[in-house]
TORVOZA-520313 format. One line per 3 residues: number of its first residue (from 1); for each residue x, y, z of C-alpha. Coordinates in steps of 0.2 Angstrom, whole numbers. Example, Ala and Ser with C-alpha at 12.3 -4.5 7.8 and 13.67 -1.06 7.14 Angstrom:
<atoms>
1	62 -22 39  68 -5 36
</atoms>
This chain:
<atoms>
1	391 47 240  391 48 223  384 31 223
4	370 36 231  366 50 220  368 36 207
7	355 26 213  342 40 218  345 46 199
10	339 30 193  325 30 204  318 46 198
13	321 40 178  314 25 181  297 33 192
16	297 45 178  299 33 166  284 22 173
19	275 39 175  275 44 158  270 27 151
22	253 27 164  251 43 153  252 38 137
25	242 25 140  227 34 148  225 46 134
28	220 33 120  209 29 132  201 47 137
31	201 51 118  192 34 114  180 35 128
34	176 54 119  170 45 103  159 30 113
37	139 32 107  129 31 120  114 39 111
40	101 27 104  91 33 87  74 41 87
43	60 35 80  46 47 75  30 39 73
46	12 41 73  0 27 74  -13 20 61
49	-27 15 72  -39 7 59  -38 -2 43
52	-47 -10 31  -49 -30 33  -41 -39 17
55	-31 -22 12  -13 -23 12  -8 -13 28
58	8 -2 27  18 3 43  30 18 40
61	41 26 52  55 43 55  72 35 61
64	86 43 62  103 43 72  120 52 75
67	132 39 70  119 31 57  105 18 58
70	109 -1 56  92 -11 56  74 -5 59
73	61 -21 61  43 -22 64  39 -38 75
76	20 -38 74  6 -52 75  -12 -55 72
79	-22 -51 87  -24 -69 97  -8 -74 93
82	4 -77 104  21 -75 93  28 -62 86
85	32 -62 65  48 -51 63  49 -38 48
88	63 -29 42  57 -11 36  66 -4 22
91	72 15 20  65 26 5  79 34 -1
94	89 45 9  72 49 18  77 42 33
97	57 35 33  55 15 36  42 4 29
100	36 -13 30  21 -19 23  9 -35 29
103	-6 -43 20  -23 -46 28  -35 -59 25
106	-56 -54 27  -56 -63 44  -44 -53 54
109	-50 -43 67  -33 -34 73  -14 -30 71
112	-1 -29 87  14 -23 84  30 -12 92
115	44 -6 83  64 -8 87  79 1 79
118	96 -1 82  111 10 78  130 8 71
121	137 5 90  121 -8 94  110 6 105
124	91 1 103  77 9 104  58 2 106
127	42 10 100  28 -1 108  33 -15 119
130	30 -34 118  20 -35 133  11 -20 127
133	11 -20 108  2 -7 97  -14 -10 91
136	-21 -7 75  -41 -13 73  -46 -22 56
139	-62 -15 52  -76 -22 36  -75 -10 21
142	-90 -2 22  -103 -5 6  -112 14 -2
145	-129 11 0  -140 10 -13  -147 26 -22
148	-165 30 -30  -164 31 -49  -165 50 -56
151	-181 55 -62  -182 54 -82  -164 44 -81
154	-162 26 -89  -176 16 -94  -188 17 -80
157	-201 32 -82  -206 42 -67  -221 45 -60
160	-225 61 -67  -222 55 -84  -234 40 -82
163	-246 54 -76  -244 64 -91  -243 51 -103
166	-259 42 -95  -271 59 -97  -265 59 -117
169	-271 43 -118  -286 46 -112  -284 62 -123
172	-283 53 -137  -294 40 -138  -308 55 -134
175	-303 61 -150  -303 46 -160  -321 43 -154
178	-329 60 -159  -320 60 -175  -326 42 -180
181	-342 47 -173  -343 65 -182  -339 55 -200
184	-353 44 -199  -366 54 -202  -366 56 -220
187	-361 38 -224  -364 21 -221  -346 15 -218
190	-335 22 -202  -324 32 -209  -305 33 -201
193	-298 49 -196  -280 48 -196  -273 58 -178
196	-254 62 -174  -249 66 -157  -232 72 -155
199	-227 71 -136  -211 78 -128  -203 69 -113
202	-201 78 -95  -184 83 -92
</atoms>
């Protein structure tokens, strides 16, 4: 009897015994299951949808991310291109902003691109796709027309002034004429009379 009490004793320690191992062993794996990111990071961005042909072109973007931010790339490529140039964007500061920046020659027409971060734990995120890039049209810098020169400015004379100056020439040489012609009279010589003419420019 006291055998058999024997043996169901040490079948109980022993199930309790197994029991209490199961145990210990699940709860490292609960807790650690707790502390598993499964979130991806955010990116915040807003497209650029033109630039400047020639001009360096700047891509920024917002990422952020619970655990913290490992890489943030720019894959882009100039539009008829068929693979992808990867970029890694640099952080300013603890801003949490990403930059890259790519140079353009006078012949390019577009930029395609998307956007991938990935955090501490590997979770990416994708802003654009491969198959579906974002676009970003290269447009020619636009040249200011040219503008009529100010009246009275520089070298050149208006027309006004020609006018005006025209009129005192003829103003002029009227009064030269009757004077020469006045002094004649009582002589046998022309006699030269001096005129000065002061004449102030238009404003």
């Amino acid at each position: 009897m006291q055998s058999i009490f024997h043996r169901c004793g040490l079948t109980m320690s022993v199930a309790f015994l197994h029991l209490g191992t199961q145990l210990m062993l699940a709860m490292p794996s609960a807790v650690l299951a707790q502390n598993i990111d499964t979130e991806p990071p955010q990116i915040e961005f807003k497209p650029v949808r033109e630039g400047l042909r020639g001009d360096n072109q700047v891509f920024a973007a917002t990422v952020t991310d619970d655990q913290g931010v490992d890489s943030v790339f720019l894959h882009h490529r100039l539009q008829g291109e068929t693979i992808y140039q990867n970029r890694k964007m640099q952080v300013l500061g603890s801003t949490g902003i990403y930059t890259a920046t790519i140079t353009t020659s006078e012949m390019d027409e577009a930029i395609e691109y998307y956007l991938e971060a990935t955090d501490l734990s590997g979770n990416r995120t994708l802003q654009g796709f491969a198959f579906d890039p974002i676009e970003r049209q290269l447009v020619e810098r636009q040249v200011p027309a040219a503008t009529e020169p100010v009246a009275g400015s520089g070298s050149g004379m208006s027309t006004r002034s020609k006018i005006l100056y025209g009129v005192l020439g003829l103003l002029v040489v009227g009064a030269l004429a009757s004077a020469a012609g006045g002094g004649s009279s009582g002589g046998t010589g022309t006699e030269v009379v001096p005129v000065t003419i002061t004449v102030q420019p238009l404003p």
